[in-house]
C-alpha positions in Angstrom: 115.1 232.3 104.1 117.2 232.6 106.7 114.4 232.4 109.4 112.7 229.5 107.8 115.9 227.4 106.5 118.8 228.4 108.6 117.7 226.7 111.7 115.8 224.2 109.5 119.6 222.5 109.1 120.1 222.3 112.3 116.5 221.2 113.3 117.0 218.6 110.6 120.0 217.1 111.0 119.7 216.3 114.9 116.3 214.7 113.5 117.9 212.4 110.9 120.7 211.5 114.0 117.6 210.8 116.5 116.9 207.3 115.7 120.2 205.9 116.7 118.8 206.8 120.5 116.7 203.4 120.5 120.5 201.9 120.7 121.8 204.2 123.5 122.7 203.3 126.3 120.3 204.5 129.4 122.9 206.9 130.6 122.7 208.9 127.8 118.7 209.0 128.5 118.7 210.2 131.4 121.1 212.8 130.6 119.2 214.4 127.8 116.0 213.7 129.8 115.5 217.4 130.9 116.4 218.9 127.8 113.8 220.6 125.8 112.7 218.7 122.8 113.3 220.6 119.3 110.1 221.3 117.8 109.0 220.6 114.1 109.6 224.4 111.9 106.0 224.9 110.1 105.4 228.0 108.5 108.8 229.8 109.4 107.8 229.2 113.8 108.5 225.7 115.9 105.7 224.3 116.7 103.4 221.0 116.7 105.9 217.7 117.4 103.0 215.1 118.0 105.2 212.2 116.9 107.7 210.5 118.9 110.3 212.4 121.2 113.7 210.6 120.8 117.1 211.7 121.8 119.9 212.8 119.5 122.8 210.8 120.2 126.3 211.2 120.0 127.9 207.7 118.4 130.9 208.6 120.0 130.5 209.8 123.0 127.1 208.1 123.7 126.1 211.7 125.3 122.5 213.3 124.3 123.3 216.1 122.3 119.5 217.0 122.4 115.8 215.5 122.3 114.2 215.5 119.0 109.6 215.9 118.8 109.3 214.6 115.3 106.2 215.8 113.2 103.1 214.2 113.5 100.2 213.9 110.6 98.6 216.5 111.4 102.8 218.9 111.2 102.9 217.4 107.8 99.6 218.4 107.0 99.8 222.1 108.0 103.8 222.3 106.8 102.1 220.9 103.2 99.7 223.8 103.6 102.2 226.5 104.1 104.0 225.4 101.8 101.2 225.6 99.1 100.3 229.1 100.2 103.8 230.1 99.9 104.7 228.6 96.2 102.2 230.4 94.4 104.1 233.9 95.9 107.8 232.4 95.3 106.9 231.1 92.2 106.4 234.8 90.8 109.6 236.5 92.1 112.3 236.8 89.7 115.4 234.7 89.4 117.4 238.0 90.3 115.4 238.0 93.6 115.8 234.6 94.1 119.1 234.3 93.7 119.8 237.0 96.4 117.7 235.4 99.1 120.1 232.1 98.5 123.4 234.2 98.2 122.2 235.4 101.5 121.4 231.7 102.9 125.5 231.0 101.0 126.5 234.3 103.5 124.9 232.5 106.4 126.4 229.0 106.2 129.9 230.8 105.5 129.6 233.1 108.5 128.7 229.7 110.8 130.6 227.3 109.3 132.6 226.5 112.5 129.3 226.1 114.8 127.7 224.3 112.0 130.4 221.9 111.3 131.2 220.9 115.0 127.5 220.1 115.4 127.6 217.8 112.6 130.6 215.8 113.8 128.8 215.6 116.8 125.4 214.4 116.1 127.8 212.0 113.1 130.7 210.9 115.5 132.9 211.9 112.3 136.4 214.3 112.8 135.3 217.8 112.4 137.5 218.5 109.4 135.7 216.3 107.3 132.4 217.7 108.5 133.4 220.9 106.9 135.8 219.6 103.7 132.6 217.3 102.5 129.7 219.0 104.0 130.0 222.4 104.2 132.6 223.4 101.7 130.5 221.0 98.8 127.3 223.0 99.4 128.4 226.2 99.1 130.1 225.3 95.8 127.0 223.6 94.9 124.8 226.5 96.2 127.2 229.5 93.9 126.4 227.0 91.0 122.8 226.9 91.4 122.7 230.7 92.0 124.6 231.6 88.7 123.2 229.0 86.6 119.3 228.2 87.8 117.9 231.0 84.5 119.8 229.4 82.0 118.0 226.0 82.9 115.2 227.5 83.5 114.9 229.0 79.8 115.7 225.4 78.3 118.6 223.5 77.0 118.9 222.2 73.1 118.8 218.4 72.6 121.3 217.6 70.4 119.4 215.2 67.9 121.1 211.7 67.4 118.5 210.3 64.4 118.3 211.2 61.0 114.3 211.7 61.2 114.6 214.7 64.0 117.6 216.3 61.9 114.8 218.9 60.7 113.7 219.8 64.1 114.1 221.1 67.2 114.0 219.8 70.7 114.5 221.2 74.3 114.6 220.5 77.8 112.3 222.3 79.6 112.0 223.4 83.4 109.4 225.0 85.1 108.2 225.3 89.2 105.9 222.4 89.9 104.6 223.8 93.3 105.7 221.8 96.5 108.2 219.9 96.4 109.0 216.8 99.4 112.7 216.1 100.1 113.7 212.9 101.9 117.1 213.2 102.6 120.2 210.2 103.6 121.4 210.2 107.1 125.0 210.4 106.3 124.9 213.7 104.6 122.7 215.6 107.0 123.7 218.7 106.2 124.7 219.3 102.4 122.4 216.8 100.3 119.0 218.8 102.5 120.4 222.3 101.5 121.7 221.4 98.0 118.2 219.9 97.1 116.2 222.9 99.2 118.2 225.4 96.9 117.7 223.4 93.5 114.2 223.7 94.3 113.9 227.5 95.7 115.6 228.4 92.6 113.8 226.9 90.4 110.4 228.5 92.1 109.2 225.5 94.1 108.5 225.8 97.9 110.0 223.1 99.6 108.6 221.2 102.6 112.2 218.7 104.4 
């Protein structure tokens, strides 16, 4: 996990930033110009980036934090395939496994908080406080939640019947891996709403392709 998703934030949130460079100003072009464009992460190594090449942009500064290759048909395609290869092994670990690989991806984010949270008020144009108070801080809570709680949802929760007729019976919600999951993600969270939904999903023993 923390080959495959820990630079996958960063990869992914300079992407989600990249489109405001069709509104910046030529300086900040030429700037980034030399800079080597991040490539697509498919199958835990960058590669591919046959889609457009367009500049992460700081809103501002107006500087070019960094150039962005997004994924072409054919990145989706193999990342689709990985992913499939991968979810039938995930899927059979135990929650107890699981839930160590994402207390070590918690570990990570903790450890880099700083670097992560000055990134994303750079590629946001927000202060850096509130990077980390409504980014950073919210996904780790979220992420200790999902770690302690994803087995109880897994084994089902009781629906409380509200009619007469189903008084006699049982009912329950039931969750259970359905294979690869796609995340689309908003632009103003980069960081937290990606790895709050990657970690639902990992816990739950879906593979995940952002």
């Amino acid at each position: 996990l923390r080959d495959l998703y820990s630079p996958r934030m960063s990869d992914e949130s300079g992407t989600r930033s990249a489109n405001l460079d069709m509104q910046a100003p030529p300086q900040a072009e030429q700037q980034g110009a030399s800079v080597r464009p991040v490539l697509p992460l498919v199958d835990g190594q960058p590669s591919g980036g046959n889609g457009k090449v367009l500049g992460d942009i700081d809103p501002s500064s107006g500087k070019t934090l960094g150039r962005i290759a997004f994924a072409g048909a054919e990145d989706v395609d193999r990342a689709v395939e990985s992913a499939a290869f991968s979810a039938a092994l995930w899927r059979g670990t135990s929650f107890e496994e699981r839930g160590a690989r994402l207390r070590k991806l918690a570990e990570l984010v903790r450890s880099q908080a700083d670097e992560i949270a000055e990134l994303i008020a750079r590629e946001q144009g927000k202060p850096r406080l509130e990077a980390l108070t409504l980014e950073i801080l919210p996904a780790l809570d979220h992420l200790r939640f999902i770690i302690w709680h994803a087995e109880r949802y897994h084994a089902g929760l009781a629906v409380e019947p509200r009619h007469p007729f189903y008084v006699h019976k049982r009912a329950h919600y039931l969750y259970d891996a359905i294979g690869v999951v796609a995340l689309v993600t908003p632009f103003p969270l980069p960081f937290a709403i990606p790895l709050i939904q990657v970690a639902a999903a990992l816990a739950m023993g879906n593979s995940v392709v952002l």
